[in-house]
SEZA-973602 format. One record per atom (N, C-alpha, C): y negated, z negated, x negated. Coordinates in pm, 1 decimal, decimal comma. Atoms other than C-alpha are relative to their C-alpha. Layout:
+----------+----------+----------+
:        y :        z :        x :
+----------+----------+----------+
:        Y :        Z :        X :
...
+----------+----------+----------+
//
This chain:
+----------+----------+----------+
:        y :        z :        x :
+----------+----------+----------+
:   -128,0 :     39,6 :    -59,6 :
:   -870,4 :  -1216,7 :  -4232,6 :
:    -20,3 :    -42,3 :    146,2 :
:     49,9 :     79,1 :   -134,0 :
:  -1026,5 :  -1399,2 :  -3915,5 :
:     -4,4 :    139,1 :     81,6 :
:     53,7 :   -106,1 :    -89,7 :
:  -1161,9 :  -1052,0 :  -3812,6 :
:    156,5 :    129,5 :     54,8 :
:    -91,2 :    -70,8 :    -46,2 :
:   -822,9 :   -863,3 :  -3806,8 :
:    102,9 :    -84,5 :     83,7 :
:    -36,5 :    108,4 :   -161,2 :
:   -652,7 :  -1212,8 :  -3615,8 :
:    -43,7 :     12,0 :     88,4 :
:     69,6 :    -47,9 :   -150,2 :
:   -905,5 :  -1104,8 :  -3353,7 :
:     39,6 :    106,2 :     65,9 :
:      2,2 :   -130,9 :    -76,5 :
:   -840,4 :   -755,7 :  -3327,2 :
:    164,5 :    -49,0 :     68,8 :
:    -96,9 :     68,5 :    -52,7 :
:   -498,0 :   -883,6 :  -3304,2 :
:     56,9 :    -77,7 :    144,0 :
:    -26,3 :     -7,4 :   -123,0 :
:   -535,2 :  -1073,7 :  -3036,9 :
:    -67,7 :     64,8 :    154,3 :
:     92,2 :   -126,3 :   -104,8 :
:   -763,5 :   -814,7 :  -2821,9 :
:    143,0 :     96,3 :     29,8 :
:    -91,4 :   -108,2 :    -12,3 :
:   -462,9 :   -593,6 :  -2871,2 :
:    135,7 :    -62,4 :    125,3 :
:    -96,1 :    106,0 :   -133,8 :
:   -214,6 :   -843,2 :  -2703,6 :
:    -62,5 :    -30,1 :    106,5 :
:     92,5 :     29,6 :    -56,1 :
:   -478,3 :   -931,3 :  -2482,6 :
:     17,1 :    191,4 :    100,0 :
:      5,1 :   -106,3 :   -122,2 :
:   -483,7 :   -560,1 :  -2337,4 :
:    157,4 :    108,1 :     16,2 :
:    -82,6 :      6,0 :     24,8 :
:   -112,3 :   -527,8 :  -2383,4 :
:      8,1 :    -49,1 :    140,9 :
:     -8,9 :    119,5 :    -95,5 :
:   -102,7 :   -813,8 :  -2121,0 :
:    -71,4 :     62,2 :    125,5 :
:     67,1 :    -51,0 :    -49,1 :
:   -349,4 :   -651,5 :  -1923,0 :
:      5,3 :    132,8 :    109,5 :
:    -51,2 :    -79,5 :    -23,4 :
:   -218,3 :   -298,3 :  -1900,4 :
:     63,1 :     59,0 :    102,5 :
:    -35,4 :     -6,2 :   -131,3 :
:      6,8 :   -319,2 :  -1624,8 :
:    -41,2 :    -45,9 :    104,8 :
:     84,6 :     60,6 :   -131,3 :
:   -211,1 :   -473,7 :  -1397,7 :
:    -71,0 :     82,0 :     70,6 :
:    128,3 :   -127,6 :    -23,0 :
:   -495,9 :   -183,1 :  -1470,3 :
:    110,3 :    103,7 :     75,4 :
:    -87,7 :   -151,9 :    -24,6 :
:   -212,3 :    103,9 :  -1435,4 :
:     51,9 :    -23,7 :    117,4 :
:    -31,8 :    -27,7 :   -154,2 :
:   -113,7 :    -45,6 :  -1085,1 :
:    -71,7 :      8,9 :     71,7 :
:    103,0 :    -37,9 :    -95,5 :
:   -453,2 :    -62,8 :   -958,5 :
:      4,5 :     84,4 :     -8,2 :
:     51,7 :   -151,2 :     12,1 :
:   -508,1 :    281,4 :  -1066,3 :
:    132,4 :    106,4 :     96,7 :
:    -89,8 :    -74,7 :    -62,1 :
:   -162,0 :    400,8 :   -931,1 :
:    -66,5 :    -32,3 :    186,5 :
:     56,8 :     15,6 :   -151,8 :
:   -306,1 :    230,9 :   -584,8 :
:   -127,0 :     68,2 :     18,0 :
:    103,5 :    -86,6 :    -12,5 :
:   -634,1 :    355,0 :   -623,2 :
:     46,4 :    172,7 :      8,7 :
:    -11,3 :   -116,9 :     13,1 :
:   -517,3 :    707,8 :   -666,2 :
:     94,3 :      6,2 :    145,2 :
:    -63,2 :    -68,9 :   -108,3 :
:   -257,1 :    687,9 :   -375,9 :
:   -110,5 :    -14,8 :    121,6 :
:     90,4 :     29,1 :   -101,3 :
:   -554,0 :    518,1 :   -136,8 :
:    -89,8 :    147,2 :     28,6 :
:    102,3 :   -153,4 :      5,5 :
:   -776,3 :    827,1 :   -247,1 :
:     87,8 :    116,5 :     82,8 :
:   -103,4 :   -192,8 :    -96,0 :
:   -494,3 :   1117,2 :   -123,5 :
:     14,6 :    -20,4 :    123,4 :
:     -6,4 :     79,1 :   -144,8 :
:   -427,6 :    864,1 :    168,9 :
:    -84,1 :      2,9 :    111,8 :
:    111,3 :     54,4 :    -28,5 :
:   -768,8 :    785,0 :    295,5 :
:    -59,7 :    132,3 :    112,2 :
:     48,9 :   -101,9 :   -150,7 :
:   -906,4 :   1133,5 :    409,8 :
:    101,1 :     33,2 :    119,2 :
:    -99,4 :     28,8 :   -110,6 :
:   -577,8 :   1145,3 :    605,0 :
:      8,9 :   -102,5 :    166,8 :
:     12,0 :    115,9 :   -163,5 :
:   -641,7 :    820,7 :    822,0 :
:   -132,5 :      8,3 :     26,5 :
:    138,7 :     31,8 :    -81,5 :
:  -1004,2 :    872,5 :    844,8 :
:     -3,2 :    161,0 :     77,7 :
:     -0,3 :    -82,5 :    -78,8 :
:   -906,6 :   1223,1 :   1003,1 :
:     72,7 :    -43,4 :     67,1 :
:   -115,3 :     47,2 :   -102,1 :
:   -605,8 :   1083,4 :   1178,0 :
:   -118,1 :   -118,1 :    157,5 :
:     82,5 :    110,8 :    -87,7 :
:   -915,3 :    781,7 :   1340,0 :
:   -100,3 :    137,8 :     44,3 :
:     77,1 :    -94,6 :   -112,7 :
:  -1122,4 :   1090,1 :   1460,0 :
:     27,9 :     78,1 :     82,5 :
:    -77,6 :    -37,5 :   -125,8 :
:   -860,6 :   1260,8 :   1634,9 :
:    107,4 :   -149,1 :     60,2 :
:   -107,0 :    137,1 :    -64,9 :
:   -745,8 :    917,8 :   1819,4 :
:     16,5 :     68,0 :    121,3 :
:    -50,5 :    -29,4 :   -104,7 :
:   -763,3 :   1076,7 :   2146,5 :
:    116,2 :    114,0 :     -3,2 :
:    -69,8 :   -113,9 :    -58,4 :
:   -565,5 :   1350,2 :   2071,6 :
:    145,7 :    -35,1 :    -37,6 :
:   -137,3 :     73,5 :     16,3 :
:   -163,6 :   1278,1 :   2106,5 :
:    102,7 :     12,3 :   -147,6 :
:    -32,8 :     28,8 :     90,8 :
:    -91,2 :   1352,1 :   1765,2 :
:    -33,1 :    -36,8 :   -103,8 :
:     93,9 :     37,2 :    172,4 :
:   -302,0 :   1148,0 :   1506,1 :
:     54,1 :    -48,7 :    -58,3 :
:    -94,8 :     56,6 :    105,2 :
:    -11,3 :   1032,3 :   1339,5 :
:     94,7 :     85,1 :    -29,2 :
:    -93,4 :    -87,3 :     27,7 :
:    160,9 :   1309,9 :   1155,5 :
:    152,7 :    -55,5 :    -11,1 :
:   -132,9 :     40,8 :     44,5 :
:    474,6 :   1078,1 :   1065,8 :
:      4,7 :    -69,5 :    139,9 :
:    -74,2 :     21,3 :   -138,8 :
:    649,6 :    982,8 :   1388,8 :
:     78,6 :   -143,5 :    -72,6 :
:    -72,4 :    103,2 :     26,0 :
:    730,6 :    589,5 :   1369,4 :
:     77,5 :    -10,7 :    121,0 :
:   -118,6 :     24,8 :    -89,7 :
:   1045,1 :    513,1 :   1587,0 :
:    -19,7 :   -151,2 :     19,1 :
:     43,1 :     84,7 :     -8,3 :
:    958,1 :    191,5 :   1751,5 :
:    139,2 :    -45,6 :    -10,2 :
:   -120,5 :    108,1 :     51,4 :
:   1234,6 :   -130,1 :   1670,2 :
:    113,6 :     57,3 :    134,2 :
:   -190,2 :    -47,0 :    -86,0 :
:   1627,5 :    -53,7 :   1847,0 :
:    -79,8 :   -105,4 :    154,1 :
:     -5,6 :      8,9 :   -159,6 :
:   1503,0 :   -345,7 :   2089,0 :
:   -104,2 :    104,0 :     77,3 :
:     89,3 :    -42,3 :    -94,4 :
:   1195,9 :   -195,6 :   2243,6 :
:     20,5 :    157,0 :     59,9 :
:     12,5 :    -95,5 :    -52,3 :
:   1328,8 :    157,0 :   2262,1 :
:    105,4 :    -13,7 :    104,2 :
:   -158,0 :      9,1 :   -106,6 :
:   1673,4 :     35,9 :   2459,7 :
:    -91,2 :     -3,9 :     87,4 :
:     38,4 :     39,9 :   -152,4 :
:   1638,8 :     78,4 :   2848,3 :
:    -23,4 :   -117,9 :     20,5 :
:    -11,9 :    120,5 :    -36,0 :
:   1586,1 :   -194,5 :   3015,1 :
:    154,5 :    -56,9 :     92,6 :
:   -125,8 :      0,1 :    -65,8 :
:   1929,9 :   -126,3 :   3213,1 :
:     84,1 :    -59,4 :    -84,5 :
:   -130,4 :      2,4 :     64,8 :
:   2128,0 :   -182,6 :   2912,5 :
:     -9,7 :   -143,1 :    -85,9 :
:    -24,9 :    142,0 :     78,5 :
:   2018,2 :   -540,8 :   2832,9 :
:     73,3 :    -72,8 :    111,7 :
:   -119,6 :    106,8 :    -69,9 :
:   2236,9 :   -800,9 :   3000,5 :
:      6,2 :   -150,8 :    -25,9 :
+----------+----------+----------+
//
C-alpha cells in the first residue's frame, strides 16, 4: 500500500512539474532555430543589413525635430 502512495505521489509530483519542463523545451527549441540567426546576423555587423526584421524606432525619436514645439 505505502509503495503505490508513492508512485502516487511521483505522478503528481511530475504532473506539477510538466509545465515547467515543456516551457523550457518550447524555449530551448525556439533559442536553437534563433541562435544560428544572431550568431550570423553578429558576423555580418558591418554590413547594413544584419537585422533581417526592420525595428521602427519609438514615434518620439523618429519625429523631426521641426515638429516638436
Amino acid at each position: 500500500m505505502l509503495h503505490h502512495r508513492n508512485n502516487e505521489k511521483k505522478q503528481a509530483l511530475a504532473e506539477k512539474t510538466l509545465p515547467l519542463r515543456s516551457i523550457i523545451l518550447a524555449i530551448h527549441i525556439v533559442w536553437s532555430l534563433t541562435s544560428p540567426k544572431l550568431a550570423q546576423a553578429s558576423a555580418n555587423m558591418d554590413t547594413s543589413d544584419r537585422f533581417p526584421i526592420y525595428i521602427p524606432p519609438p514615434p518620439l525619436l523618429s519625429k523631426p525635430k521641426t515638429d516638436e514645439k
